[in-house]
PyMOL Python script that loads the backbone (N, CA, C, O; Angstrom):
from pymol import cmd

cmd.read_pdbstr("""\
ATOM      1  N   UNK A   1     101.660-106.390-109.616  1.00  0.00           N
ATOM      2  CA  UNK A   1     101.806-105.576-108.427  1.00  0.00           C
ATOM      3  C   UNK A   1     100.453-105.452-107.723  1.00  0.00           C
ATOM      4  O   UNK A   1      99.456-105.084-108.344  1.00  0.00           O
ATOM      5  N   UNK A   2     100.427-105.739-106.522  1.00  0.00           N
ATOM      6  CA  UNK A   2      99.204-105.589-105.695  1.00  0.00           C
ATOM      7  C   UNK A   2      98.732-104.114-105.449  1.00  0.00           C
ATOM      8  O   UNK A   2      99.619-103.306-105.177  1.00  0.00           O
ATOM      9  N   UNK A   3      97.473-103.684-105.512  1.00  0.00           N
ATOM     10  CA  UNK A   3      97.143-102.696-105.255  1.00  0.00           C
ATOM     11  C   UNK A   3      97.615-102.252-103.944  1.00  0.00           C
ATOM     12  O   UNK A   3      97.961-103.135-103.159  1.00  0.00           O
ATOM     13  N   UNK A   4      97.685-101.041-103.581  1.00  0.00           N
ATOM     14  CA  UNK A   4      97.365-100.536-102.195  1.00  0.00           C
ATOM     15  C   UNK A   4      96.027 -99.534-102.189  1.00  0.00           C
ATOM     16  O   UNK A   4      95.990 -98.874-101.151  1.00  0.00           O
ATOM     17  N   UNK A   5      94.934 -99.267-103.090  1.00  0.00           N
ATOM     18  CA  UNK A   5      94.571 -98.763-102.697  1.00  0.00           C
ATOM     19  C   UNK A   5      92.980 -99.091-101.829  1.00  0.00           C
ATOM     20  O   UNK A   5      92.183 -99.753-102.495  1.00  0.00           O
ATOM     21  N   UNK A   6      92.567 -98.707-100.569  1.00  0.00           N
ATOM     22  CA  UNK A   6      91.757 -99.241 -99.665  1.00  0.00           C
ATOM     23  C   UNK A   6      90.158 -98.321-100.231  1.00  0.00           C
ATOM     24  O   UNK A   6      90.087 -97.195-100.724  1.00  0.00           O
ATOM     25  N   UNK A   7      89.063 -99.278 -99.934  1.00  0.00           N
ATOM     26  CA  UNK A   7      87.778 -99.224-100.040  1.00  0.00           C
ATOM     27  C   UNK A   7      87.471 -97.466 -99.137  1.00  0.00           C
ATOM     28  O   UNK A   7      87.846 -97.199 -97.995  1.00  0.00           O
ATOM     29  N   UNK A   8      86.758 -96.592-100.021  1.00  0.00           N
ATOM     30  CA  UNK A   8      86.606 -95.307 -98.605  1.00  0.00           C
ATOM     31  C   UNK A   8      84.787 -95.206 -98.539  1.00  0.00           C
ATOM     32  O   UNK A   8      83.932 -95.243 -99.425  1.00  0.00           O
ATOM     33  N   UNK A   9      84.727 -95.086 -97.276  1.00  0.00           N
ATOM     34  CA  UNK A   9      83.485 -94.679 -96.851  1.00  0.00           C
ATOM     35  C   UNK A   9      82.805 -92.998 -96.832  1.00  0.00           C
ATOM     36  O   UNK A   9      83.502 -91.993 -96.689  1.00  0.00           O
ATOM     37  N   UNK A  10      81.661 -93.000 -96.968  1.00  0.00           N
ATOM     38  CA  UNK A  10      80.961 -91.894 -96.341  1.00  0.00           C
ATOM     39  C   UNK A  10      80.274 -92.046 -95.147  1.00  0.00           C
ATOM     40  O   UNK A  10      79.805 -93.087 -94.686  1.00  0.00           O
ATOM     41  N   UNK A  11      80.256 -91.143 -94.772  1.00  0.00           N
ATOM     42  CA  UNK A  11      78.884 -91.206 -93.829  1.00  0.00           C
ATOM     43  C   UNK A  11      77.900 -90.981 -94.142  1.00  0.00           C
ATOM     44  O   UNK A  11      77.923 -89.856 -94.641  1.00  0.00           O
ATOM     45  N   UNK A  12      76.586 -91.539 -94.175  1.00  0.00           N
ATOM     46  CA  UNK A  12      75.400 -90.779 -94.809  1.00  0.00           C
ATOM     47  C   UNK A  12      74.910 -90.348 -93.929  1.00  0.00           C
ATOM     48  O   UNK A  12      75.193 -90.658 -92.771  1.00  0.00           O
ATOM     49  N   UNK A  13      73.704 -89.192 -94.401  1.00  0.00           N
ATOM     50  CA  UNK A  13      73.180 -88.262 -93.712  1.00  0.00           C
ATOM     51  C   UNK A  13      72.171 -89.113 -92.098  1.00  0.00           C
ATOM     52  O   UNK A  13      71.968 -88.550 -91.022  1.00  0.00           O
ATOM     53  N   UNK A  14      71.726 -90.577 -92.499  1.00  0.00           N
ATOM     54  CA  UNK A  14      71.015 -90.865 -91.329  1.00  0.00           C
ATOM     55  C   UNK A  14      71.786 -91.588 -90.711  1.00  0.00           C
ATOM     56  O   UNK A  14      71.340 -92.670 -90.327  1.00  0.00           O
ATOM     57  N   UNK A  15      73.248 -91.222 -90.398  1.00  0.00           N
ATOM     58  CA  UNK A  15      74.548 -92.192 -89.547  1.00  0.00           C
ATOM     59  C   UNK A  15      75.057 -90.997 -88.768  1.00  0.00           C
ATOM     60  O   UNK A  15      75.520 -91.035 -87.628  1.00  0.00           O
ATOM     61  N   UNK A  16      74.915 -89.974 -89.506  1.00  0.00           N
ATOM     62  CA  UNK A  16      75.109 -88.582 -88.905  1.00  0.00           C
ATOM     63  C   UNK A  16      74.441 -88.051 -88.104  1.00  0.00           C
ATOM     64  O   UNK A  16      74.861 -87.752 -86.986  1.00  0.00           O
ATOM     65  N   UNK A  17      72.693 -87.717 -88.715  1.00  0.00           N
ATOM     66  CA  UNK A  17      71.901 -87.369 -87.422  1.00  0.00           C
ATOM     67  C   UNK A  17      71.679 -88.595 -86.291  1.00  0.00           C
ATOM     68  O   UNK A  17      70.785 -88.417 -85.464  1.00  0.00           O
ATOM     69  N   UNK A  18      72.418 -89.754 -86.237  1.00  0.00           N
ATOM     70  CA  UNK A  18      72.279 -90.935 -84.781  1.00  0.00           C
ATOM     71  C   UNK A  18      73.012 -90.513 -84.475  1.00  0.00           C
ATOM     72  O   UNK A  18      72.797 -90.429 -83.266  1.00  0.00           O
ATOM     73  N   UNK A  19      74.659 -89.732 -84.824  1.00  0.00           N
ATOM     74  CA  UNK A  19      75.501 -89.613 -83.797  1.00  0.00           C
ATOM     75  C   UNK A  19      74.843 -88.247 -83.074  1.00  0.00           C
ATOM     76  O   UNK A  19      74.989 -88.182 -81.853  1.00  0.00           O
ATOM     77  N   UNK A  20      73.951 -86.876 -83.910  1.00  0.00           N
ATOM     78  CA  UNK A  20      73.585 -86.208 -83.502  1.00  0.00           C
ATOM     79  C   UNK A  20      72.769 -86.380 -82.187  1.00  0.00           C
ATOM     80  O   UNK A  20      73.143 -85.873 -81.129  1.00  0.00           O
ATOM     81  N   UNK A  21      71.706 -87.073 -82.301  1.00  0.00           N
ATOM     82  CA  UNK A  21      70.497 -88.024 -81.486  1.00  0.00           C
ATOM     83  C   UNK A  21      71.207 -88.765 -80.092  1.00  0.00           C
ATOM     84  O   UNK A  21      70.738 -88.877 -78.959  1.00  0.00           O
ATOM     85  N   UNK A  22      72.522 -89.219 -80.646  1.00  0.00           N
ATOM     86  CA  UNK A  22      73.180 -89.768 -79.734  1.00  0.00           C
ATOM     87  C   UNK A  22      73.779 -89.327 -78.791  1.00  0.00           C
ATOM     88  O   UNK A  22      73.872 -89.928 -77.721  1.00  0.00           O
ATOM     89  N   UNK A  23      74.363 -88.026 -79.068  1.00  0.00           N
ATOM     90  CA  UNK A  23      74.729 -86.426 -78.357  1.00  0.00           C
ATOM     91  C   UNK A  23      73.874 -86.047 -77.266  1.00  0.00           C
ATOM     92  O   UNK A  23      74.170 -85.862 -76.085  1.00  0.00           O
ATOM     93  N   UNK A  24      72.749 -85.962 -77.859  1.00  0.00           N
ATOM     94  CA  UNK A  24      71.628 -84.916 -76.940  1.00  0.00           C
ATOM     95  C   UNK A  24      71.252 -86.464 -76.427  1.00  0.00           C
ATOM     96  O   UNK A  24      70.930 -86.109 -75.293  1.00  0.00           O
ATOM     97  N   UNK A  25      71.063 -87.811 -76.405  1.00  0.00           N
ATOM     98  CA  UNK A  25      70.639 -88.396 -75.568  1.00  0.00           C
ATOM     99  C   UNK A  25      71.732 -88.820 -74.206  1.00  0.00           C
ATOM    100  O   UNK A  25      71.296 -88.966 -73.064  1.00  0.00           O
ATOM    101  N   UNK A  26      72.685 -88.924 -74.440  1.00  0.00           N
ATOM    102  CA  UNK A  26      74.135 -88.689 -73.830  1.00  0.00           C
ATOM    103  C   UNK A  26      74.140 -87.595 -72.633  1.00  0.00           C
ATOM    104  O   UNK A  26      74.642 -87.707 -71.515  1.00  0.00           O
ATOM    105  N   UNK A  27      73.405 -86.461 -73.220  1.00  0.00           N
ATOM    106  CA  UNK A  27      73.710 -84.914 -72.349  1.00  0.00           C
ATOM    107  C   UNK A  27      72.131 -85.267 -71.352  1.00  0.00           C
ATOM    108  O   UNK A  27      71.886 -84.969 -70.183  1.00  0.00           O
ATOM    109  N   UNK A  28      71.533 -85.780 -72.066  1.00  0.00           N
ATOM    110  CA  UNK A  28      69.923 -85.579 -71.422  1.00  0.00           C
ATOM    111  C   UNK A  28      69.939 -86.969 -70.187  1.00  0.00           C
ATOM    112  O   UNK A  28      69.271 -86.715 -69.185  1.00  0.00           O
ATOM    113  N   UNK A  29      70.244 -87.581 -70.192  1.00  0.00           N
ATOM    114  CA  UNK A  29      70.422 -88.579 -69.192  1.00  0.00           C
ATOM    115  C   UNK A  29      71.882 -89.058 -68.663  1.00  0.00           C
ATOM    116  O   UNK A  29      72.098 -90.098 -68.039  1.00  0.00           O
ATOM    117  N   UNK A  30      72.960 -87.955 -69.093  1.00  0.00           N
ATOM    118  CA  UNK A  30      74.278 -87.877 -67.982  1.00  0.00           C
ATOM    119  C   UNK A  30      74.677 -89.462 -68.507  1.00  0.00           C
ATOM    120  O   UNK A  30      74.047 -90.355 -67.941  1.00  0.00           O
ATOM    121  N   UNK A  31      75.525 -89.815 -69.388  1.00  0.00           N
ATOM    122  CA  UNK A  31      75.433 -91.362 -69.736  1.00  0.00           C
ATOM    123  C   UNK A  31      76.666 -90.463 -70.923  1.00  0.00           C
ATOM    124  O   UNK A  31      76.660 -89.305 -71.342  1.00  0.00           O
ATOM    125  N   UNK A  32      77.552 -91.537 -71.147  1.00  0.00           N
ATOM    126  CA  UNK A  32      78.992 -91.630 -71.506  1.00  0.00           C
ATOM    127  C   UNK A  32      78.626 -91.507 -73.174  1.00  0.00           C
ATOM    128  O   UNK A  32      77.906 -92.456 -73.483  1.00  0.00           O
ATOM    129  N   UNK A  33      78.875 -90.734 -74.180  1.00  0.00           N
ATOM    130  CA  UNK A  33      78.544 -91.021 -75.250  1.00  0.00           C
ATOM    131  C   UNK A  33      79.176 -91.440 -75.961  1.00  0.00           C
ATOM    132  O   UNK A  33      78.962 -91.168 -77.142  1.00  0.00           O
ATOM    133  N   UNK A  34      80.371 -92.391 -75.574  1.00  0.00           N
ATOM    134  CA  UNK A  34      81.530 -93.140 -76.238  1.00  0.00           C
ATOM    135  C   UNK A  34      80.896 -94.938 -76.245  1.00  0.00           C
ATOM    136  O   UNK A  34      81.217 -95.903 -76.938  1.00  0.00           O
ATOM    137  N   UNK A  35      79.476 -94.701 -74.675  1.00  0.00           N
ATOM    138  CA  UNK A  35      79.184 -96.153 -74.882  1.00  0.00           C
ATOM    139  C   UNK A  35      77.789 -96.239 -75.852  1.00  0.00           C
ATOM    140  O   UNK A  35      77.312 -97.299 -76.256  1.00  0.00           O
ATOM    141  N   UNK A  36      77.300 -95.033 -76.104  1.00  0.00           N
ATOM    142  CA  UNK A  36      76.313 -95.221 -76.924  1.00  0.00           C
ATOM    143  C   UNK A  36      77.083 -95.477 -78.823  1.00  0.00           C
ATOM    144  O   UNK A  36      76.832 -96.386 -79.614  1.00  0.00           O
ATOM    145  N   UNK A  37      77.691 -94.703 -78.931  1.00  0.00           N
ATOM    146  CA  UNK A  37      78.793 -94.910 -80.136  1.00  0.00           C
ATOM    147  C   UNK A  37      79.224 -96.161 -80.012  1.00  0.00           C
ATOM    148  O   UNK A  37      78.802 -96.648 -81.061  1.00  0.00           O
ATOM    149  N   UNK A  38      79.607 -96.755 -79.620  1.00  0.00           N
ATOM    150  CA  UNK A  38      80.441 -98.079 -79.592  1.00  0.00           C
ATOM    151  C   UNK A  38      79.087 -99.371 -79.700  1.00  0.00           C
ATOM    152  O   UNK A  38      79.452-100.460 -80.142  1.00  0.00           O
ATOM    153  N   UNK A  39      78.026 -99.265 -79.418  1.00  0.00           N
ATOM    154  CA  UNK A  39      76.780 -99.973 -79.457  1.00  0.00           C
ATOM    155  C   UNK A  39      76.419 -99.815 -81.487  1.00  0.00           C
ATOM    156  O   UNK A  39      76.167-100.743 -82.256  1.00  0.00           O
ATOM    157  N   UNK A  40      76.492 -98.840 -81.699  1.00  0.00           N
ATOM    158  CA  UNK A  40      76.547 -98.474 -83.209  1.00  0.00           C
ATOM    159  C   UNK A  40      76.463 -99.574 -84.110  1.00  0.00           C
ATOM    160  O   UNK A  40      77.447-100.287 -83.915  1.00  0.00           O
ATOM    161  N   UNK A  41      75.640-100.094 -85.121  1.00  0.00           N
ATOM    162  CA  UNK A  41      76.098-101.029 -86.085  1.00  0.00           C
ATOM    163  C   UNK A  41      75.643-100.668 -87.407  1.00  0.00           C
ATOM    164  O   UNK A  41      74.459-100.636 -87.740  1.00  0.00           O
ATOM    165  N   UNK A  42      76.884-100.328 -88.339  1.00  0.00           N
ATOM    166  CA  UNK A  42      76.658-100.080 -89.468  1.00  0.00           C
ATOM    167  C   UNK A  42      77.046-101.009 -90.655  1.00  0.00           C
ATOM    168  O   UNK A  42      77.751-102.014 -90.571  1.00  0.00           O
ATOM    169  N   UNK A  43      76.422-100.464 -91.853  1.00  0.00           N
ATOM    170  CA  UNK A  43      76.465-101.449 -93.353  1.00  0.00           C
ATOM    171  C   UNK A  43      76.733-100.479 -94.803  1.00  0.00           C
ATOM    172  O   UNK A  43      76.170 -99.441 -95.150  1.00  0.00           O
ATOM    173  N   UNK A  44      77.647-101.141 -95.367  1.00  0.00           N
ATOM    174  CA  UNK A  44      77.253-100.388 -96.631  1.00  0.00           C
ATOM    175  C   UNK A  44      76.140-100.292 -97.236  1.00  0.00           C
ATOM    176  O   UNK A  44      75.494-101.333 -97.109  1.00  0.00           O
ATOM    177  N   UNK A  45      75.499 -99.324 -97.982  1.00  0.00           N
ATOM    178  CA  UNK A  45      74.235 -99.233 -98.118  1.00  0.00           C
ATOM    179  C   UNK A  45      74.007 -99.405 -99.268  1.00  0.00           C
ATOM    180  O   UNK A  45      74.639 -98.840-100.160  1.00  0.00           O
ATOM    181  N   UNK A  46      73.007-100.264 -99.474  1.00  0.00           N
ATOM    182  CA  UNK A  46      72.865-101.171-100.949  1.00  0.00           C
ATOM    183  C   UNK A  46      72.156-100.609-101.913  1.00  0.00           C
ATOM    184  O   UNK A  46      72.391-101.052-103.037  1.00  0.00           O
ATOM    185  N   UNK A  47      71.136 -99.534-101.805  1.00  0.00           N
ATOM    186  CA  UNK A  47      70.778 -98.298-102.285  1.00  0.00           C
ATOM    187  C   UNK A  47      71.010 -98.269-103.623  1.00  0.00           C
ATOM    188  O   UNK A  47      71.942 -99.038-103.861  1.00  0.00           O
ATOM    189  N   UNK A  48      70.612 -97.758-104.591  1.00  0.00           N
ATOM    190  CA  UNK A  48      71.275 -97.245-105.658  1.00  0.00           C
ATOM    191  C   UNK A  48      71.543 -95.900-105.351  1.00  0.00           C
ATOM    192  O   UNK A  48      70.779 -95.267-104.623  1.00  0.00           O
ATOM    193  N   UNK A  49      72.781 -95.292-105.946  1.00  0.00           N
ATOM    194  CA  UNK A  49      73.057 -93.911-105.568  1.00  0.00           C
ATOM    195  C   UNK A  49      73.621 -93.864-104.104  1.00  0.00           C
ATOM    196  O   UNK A  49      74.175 -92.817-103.771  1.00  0.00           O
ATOM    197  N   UNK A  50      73.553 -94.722-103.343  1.00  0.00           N
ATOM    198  CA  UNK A  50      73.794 -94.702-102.034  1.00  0.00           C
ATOM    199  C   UNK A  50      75.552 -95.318-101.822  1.00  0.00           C
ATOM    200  O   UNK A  50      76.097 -95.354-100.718  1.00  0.00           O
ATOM    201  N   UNK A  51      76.213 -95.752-103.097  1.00  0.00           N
ATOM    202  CA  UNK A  51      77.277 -96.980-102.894  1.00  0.00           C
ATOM    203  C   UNK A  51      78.081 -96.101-102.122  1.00  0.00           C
ATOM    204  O   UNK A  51      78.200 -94.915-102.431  1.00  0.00           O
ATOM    205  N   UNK A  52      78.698 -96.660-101.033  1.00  0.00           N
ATOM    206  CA  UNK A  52      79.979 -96.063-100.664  1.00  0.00           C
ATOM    207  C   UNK A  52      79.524 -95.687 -99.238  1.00  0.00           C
ATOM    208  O   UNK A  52      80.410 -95.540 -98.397  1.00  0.00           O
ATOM    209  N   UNK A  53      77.986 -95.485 -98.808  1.00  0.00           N
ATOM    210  CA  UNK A  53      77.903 -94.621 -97.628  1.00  0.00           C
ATOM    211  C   UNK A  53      77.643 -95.621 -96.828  1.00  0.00           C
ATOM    212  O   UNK A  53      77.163 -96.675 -97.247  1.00  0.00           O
ATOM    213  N   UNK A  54      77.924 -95.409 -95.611  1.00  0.00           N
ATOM    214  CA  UNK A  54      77.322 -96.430 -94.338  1.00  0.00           C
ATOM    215  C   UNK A  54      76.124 -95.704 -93.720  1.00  0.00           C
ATOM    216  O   UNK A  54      76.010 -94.483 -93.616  1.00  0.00           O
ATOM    217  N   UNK A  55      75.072 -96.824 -93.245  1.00  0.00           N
ATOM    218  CA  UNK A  55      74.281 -96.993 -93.161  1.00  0.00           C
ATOM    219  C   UNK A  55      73.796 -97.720 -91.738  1.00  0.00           C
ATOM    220  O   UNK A  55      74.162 -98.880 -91.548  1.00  0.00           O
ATOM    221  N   UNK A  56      73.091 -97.141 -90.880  1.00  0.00           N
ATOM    222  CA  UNK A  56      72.774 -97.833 -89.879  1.00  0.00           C
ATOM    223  C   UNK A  56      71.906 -99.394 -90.120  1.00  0.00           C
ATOM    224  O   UNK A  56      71.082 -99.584 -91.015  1.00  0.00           O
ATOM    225  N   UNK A  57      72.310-100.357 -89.138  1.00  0.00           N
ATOM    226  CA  UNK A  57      71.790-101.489 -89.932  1.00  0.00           C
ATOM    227  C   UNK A  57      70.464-101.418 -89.143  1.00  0.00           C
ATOM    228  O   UNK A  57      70.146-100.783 -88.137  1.00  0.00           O
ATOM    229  N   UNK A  58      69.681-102.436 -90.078  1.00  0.00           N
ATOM    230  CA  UNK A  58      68.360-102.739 -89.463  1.00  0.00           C
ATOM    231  C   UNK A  58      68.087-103.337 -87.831  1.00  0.00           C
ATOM    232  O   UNK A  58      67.088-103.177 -87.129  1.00  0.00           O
ATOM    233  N   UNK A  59      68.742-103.716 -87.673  1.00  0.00           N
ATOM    234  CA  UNK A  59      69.076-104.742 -86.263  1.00  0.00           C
ATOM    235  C   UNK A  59      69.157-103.084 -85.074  1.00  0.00           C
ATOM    236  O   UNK A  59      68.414-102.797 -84.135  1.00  0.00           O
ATOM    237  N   UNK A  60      70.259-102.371 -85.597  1.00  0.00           N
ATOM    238  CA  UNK A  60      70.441-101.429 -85.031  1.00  0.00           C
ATOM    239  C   UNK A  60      68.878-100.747 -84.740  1.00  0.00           C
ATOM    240  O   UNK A  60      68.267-100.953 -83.692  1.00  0.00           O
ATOM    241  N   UNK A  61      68.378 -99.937 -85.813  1.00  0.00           N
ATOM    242  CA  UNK A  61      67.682 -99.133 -85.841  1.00  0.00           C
ATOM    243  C   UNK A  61      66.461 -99.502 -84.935  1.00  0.00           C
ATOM    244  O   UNK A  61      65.869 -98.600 -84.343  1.00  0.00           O
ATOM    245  N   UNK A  62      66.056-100.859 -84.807  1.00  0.00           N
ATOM    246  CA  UNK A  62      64.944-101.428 -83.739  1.00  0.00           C
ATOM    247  C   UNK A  62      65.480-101.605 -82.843  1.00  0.00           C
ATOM    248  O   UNK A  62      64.627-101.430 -81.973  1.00  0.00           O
ATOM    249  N   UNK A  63      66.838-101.980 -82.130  1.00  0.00           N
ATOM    250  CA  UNK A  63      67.289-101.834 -81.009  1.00  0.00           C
ATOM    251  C   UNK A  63      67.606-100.700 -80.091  1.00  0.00           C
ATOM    252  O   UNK A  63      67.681-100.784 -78.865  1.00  0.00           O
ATOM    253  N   UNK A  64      67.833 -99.342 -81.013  1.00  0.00           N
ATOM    254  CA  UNK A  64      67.443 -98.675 -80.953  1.00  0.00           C
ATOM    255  C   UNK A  64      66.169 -97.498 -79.775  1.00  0.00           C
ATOM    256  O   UNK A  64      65.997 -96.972 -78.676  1.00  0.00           O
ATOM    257  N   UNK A  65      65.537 -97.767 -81.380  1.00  0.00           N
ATOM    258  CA  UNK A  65      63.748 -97.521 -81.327  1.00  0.00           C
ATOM    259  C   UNK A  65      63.457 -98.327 -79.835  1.00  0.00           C
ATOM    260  O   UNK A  65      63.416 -97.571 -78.865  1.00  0.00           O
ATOM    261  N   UNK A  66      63.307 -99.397 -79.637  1.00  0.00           N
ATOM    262  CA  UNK A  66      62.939-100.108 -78.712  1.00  0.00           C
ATOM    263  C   UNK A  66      63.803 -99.093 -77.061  1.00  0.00           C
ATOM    264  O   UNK A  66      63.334 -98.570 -76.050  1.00  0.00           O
ATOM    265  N   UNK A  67      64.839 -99.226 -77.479  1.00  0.00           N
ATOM    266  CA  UNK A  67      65.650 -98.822 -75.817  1.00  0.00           C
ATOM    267  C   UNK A  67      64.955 -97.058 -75.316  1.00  0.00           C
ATOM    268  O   UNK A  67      64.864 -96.558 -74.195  1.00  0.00           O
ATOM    269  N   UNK A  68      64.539 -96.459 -76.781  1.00  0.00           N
ATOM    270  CA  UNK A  68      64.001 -94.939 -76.293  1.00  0.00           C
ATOM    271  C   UNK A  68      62.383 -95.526 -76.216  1.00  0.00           C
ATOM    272  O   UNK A  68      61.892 -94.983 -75.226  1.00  0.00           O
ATOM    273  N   UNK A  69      61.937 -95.914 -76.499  1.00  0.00           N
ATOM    274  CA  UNK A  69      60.930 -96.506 -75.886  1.00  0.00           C
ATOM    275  C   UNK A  69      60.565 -96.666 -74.691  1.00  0.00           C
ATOM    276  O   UNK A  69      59.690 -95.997 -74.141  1.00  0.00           O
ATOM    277  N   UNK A  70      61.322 -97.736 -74.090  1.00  0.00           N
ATOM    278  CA  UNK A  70      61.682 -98.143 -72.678  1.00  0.00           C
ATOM    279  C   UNK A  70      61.939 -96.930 -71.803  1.00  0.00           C
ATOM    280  O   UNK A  70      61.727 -97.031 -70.594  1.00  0.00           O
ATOM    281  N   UNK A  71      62.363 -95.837 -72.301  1.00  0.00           N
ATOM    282  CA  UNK A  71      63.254 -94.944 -71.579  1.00  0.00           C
ATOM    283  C   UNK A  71      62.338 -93.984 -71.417  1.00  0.00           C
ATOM    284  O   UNK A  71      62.304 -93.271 -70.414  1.00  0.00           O
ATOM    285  N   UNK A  72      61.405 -93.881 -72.538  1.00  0.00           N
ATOM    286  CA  UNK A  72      60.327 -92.853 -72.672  1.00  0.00           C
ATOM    287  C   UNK A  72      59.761 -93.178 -71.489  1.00  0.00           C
ATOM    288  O   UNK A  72      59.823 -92.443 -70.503  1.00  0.00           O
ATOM    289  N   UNK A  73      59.086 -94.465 -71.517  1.00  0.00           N
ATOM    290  CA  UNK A  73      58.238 -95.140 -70.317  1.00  0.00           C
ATOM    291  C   UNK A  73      58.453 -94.930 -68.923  1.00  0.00           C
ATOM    292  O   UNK A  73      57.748 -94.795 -67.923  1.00  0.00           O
ATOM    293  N   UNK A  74      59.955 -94.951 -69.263  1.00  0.00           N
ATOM    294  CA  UNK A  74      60.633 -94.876 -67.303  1.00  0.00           C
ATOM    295  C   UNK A  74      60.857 -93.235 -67.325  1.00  0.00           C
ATOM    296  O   UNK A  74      60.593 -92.971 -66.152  1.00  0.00           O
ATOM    297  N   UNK A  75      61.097 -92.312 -67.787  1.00  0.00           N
ATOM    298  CA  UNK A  75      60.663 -91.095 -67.551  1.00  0.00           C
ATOM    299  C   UNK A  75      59.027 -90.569 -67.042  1.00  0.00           C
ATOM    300  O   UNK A  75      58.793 -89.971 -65.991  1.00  0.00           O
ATOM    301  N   UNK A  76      58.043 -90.954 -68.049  1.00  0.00           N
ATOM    302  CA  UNK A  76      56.936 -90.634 -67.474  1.00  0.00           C
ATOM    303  C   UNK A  76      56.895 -91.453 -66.318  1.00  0.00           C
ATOM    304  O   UNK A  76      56.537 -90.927 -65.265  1.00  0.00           O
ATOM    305  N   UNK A  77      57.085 -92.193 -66.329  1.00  0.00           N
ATOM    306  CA  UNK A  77      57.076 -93.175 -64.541  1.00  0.00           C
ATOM    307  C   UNK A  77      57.433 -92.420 -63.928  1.00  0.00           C
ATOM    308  O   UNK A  77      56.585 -92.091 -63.098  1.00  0.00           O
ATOM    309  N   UNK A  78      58.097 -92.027 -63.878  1.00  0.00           N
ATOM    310  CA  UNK A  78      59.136 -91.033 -62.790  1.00  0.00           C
ATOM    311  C   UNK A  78      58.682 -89.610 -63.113  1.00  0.00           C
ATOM    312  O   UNK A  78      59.261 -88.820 -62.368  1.00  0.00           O
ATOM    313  N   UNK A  79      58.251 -89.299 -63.553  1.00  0.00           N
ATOM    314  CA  UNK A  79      57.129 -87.930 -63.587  1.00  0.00           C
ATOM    315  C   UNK A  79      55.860 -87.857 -62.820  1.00  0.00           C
ATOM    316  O   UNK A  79      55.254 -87.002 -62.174  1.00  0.00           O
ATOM    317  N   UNK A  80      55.709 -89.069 -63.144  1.00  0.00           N
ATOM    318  CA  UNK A  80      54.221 -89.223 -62.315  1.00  0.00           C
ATOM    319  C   UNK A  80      54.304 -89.302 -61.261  1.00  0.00           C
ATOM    320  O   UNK A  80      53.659 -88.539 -60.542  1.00  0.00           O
ATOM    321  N   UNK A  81      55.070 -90.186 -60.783  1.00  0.00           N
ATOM    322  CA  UNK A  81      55.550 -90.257 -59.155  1.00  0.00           C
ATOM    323  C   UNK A  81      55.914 -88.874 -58.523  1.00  0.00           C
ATOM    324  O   UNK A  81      55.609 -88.585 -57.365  1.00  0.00           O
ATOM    325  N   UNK A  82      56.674 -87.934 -59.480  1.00  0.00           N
ATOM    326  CA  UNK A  82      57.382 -87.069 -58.720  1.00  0.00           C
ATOM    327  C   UNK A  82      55.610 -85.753 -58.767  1.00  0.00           C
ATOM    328  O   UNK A  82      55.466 -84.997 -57.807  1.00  0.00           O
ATOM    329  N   UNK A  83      55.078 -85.740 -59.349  1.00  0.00           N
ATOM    330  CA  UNK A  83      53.664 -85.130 -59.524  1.00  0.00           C
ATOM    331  C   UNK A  83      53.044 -85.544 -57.886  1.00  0.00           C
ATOM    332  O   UNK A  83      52.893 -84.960 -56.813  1.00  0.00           O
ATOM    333  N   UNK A  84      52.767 -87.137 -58.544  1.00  0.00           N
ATOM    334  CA  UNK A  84      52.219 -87.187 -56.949  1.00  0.00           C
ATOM    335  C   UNK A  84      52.383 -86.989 -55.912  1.00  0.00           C
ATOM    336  O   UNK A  84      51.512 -86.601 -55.133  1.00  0.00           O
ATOM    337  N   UNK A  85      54.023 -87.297 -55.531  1.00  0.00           N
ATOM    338  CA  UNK A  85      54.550 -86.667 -54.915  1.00  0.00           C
ATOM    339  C   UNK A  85      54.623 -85.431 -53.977  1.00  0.00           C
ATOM    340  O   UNK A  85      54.702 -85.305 -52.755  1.00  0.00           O
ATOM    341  N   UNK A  86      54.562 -84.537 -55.059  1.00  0.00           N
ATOM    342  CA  UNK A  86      54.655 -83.084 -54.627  1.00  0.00           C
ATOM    343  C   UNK A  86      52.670 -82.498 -54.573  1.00  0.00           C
ATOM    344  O   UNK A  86      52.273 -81.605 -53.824  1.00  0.00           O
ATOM    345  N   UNK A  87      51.971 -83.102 -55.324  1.00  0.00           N
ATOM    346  CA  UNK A  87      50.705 -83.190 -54.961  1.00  0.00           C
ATOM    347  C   UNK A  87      50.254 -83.308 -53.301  1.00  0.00           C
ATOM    348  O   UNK A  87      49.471 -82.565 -52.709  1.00  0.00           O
ATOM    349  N   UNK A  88      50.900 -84.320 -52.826  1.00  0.00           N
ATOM    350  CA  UNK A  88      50.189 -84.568 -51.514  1.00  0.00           C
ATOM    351  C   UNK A  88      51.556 -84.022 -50.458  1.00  0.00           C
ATOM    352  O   UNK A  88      51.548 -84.197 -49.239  1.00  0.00           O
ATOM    353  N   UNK A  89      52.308 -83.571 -50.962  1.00  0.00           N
ATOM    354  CA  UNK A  89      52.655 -82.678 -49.955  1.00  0.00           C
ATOM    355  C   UNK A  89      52.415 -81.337 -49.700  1.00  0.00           C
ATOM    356  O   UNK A  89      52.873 -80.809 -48.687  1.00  0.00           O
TER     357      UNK A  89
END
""", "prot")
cmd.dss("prot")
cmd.show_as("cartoon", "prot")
cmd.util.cbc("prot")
cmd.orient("prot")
C-alpha cells in the first residue's frame, strides 16, 4: 500500500522575519506585497537541527541585499535633491 503521507514544512525564524521586512518594505514605498512574496526563493535547510524548516536561499538573500541597496541609494538621491531644492528656494 502506498503511503499518503506528505513531507511538512516549517518556517524558520529567518523566512519569517523576510516576510516581516517584506511588510514594512511594501508599506514604506506603496508597492504590492504579494509581488515582493512571490519573488521569494526558498530551500530546505541542510543545517543540523534545522531538518524540516525552509530557508531563504542564497541566490535570494544577495538579490535581495543588492535591490535595498539600490533603493537605499535612490532614496538619498532623492533627499538630496529635495534638500537642495528647498535650500534655494
Amino acid at each position: 500500500m502506498k503511503s499518503t503521507l506528505k513531507k511538512q514544512f516549517i518556517l524558520s525564524d529567518q523566512f519569517i522575519r523576510q516576510m516581516a521586512d517584506l511588510l514594512c518594505l511594501s508599506m514604506a514605498t506603496n508597492t504590492n506585497i504579494g509581488d515582493h512574496f512571490r519573488l521569494i526563493k526558498v530551500e530546505e535547510s541542510q543545517m543540523p537541527g534545522m531538518e524540516g524548516k525552509l530557508v531563504l536561499t542564497e541566490e535570494y538573500v544577495n538579490q535581495y541585499n543588492k535591490h535595498i541597496v539600490e533603493l537605499t541609494a535612490e532614496m538619498e538621491k532623492q533627499a538630496e535633491a529635495l534638500k537642495n531644492s528647498s535650500a534655494e528656494a
